[in-house]
C-alpha positions, 0 to 999 in steps of 0.5 A: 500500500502507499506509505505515508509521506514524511509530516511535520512529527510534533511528538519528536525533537528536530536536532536542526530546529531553532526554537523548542516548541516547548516554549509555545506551551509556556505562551499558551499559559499566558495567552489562554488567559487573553483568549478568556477575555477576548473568544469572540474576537478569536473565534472570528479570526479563525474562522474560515469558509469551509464547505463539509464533504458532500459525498458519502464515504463508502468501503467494500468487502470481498463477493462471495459465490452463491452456494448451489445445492448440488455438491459437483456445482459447488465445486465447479463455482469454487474452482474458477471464480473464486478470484471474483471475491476480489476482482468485482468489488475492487472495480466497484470500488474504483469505478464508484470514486467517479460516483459524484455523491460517493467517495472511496475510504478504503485501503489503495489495495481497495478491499480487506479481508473482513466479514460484514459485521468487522466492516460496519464495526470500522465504517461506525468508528471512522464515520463511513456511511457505506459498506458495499458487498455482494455475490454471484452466481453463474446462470444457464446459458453462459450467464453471470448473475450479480446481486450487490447490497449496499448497508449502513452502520447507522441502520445496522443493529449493534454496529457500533459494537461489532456485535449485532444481535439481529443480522444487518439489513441491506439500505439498497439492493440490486441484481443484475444478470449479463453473459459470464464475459460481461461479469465486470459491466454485470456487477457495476450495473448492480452496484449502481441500482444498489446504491440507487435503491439506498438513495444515493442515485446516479445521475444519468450523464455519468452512468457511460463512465462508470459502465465503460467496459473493463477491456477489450478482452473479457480475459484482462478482467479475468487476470485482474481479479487473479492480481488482486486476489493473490495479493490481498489473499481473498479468493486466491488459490493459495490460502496463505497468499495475500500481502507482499509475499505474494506480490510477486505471484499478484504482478505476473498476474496484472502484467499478463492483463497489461500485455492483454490490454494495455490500456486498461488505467485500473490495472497499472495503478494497482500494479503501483500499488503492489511495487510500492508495497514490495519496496520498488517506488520507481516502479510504482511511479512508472504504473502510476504515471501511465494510469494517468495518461490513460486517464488525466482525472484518475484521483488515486493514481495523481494521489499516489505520485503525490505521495511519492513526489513528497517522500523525495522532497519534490516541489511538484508535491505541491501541484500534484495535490492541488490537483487531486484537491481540484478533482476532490475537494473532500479528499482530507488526507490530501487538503491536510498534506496541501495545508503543510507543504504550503506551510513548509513553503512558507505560504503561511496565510493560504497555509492556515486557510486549507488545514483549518479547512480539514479542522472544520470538516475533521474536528480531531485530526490532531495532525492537521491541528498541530500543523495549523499551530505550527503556521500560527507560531510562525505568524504570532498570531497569538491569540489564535495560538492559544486558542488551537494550543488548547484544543490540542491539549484537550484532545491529547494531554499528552502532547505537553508532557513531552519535553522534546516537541519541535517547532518550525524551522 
């Protein structure tokens, strides 16, 4: 998976600093008293126009194959698609972040090896509205039947807990049925109407895109799914496959559907997402670059250079996330990490702008408040300074027990 970019670590001492931030706790005290006499005057300079994210997050969880009644159809259904538990969600997951009211929350390898109740227990805790699974099932006559379900944490009996006392109930669901080499288009069509169903409709203009075919070539889809498989472990033929030990098995697979069909975006950024993960960034580069020439609004992909360009201190970090914020304004992670190059650049006003953005819309993102205290400091905004060193304070009283927290360059 990408790993994160260096930040800006308030939790650890930087040897070339000029000043300790320690001292801010020391002008914190001083300042709050300011702050008591004066909270209007300080909330207002704070304020900042912020518009809360639109789209609702979502996540899936591997397919399963319907179970037939005989035990020689049983075995027929386990034997070849078994790699469809991986390949169909992961292209609904990436298909559904061009949805204009849905954005994807999962992992860069798009799905995890969780059960339905783990699934809701985590969208509860991170404030995800979706939960997107399904199955399938092959039909007479060469066809592939689809049926995806669509559940909601906050309708889900004992979500919260991870514990429901009655089995969840889907918001949306759908079916669809198409030939077996159309399984891909199949179960987009089913996710689409699924989510439809929950009250999240597609609107007609966008619904071409997000049915596009995978390929050229029914196979390329085939390989994909294979890829994904081996690599997250759900639905491989190895039982212990999964994670960077397969990776290697996973990229023979995705390569295949590259030679198949090289202009399938999907597969080169995931074929990135598995190089990053066995340690190879140059290589997760050359995927993720091409997916975007394939595709120029591809946000996943732009992320991820984005993230690469910060880990080697490249300036074009900064335009690559202004990018994906152009295309996603509700993306946090990326408006935060935006915020702290501006900052390390110096932008200090546009700077406090985009993290007060993500406070706004994630009140505790510690991180992004750390980052907003730091370009505070740095403007002697003190009032403001006192006002956010409190509210770090409160939300981790950690923070200034610690004798060795930096402050900016």
């Amino acid at each position: 998976m990408v790993r994160r970019p260096p930040t800006v670590n308030l939790s650890r001492r930087d040897p070339g600093s000029s000043r300790v931030f320690v001292l801010l706790a020391v002008l914190m005290a001083v300042l709050v008293a300011a702050l008591a006499l004066a909270p209007g005057a300080a909330r207002a300079a704070a304020a900042v126009s912020v518009t809360r994210p639109s789209r609702d997050r979502f996540t899936v969880i591997p397919f399963t194959p319907a179970a037939p009644a005989a035990a020689t159809a049983r075995r027929a259904v386990r034997r070849a698609p078994d790699p469809l538990q991986a390949g169909l969600p992961a292209l609904v997951a990436e298909r559904l972040t061009r949805h204009p009211g849905l954005r994807f929350a999962g992992p860069s390898a798009l799905l995890e090896k969780v059960k339905l109740d783990e699934a809701l227990a985590r969208a509860a805790a991170t404030g995800t509205r979706w939960v997107v699974t399904g199955k399938y099932e092959k039909r007479p006559g060469g066809r592939m039947q689809v049926t995806v379900e669509v559940f909601s944490p906050q309708d889900s009996p004992g979500g919260l807990a991870g514990t429901p006392v009655a089995p969840p109930r889907a918001a949306g669901q759908a079916q669809a049925a198409g030939p077996l080499g159309d399984v891909a288009r199949t179960a987009l069509a089913a996710a689409i109407d699924a989510f439809g169903a929950a009250g999240v409709p597609l609107p007609v203009e966008s619904w071409r895109g997000l049915t596009a075919p995978f390929s050229r070539d029914p196979y390329a889809f085939v390989l994909f799914s294979r890829g994904v498989a081996e690599f997250t472990g759900v639905g491989a033929r190895d039982a212990s496959g999964g994670g960077v030990a397969a990776g290697e098995r996973a990229i023979k697979m995705l390569t295949r559907s590259v030679v198949i069909d090289p202009k399938v975006p999907e597969t080169r950024r995931y074929l990135g997402v598995i190089h990053l993960a066995s340690g190879r960034p140059g290589h997760a580069r050359a995927m993720w670059s091409s997916a975007v020439d394939l595709r120029p609004d591809y946000t996943m992909a732009i992320a991820g250079l984005a993230a690469l360009d910060r880990t080697a201190g490249s300036p074009v970090a900064r335009e690559r996330y202004a990018r994906v914020l152009e295309l996603d304004p509700d993306d946090l992670d990326a408006r935060r990490s935006y915020g702290e190059l501006l900052s390390d650049a110096g932008l200090l006003d546009e700077a406090q702008t985009e993290l007060a953005r993500v406070i706004a819309a994630a009140p505790g993102d510690l991180r992004a408040r750390r980052a907003l205290a730091l370009v505070l400091a740095s403007r002697r905004a003190g009032v403001e300074l006192a006002a956010e060193l409190a509210e770090v304070v409160r939300l981790d009283p950690r923070t200034w027990t610690r004798a060795s927290i930096s402050a900016p360059r």
